[in-house]
N, C-alpha and C positions, 0 to 999 in steps of 0.2 A: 504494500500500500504506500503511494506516495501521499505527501502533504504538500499543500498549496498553501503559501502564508497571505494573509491582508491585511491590511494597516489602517482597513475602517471597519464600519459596523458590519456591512455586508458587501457582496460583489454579487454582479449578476450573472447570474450562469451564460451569456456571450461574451464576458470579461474572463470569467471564470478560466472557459472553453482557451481561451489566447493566453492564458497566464499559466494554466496546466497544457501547455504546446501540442493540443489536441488539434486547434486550426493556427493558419497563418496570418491571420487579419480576423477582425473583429470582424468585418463583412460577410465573410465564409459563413457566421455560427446558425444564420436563417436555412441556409441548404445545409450546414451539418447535420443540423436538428433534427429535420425533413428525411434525412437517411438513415441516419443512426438513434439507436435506444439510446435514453437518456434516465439512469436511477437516481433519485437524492430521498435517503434514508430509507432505499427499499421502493417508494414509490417512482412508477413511471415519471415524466414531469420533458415533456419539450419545447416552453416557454423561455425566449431566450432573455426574458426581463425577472422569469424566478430570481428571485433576490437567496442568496447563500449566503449562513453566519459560521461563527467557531463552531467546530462540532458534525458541522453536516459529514457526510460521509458520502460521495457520489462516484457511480458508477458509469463510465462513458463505454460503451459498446467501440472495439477496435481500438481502444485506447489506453485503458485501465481505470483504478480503484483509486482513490483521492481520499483525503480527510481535509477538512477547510480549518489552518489553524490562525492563531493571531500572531504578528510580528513579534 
C-alpha cells in the first residue's frame, strides 16, 4: 500500500489521481474515471470532485492501493 501525503483538509480525487501518478495531467482524471474502477473505503465512487481526507484508503483499478495521509 502506498501513501499519498496533503497539506490541506482534503484533495479531490482528480488531484488525488495526478499526485498518486495514476494520470499525467489533471485533464486525463474525467476519461480515467470513465474507464477505470475507482474504491475509497471499499465503496465504488467515480466522481472526480469526491473530496478525500486523512485516513481514506482508495483503490484505483490498474494502479494500486493508496492511504491518504497528512504532511
Amino acid at each position: 500500500m502506498k501513501e499519498v501525503a496533503i497539506r490541506t483538509e482534503y484533495i479531490t480525487l482528480g488531484q488525488f489521481l495526478k499526485l498518486a501518478d495514476c494520470i499525467a495531467t489533471g485533464g486525463h482524471a474525467k476519461f480515467f474515471l470513465q474507464e477505470n474502477e475507482v474504491h475509497i473505503n471499499g465503496e465504488a465512487d467515480n466522481r472526480r470532485g469526491r473530496k478525500l481526507y486523512v485516513g481514506d484508503r482508495v483503490e484505483v483499478e490498474g494502479c494500486g492501493v493508496f492511504t491518504v495521509i497528512g504532511a
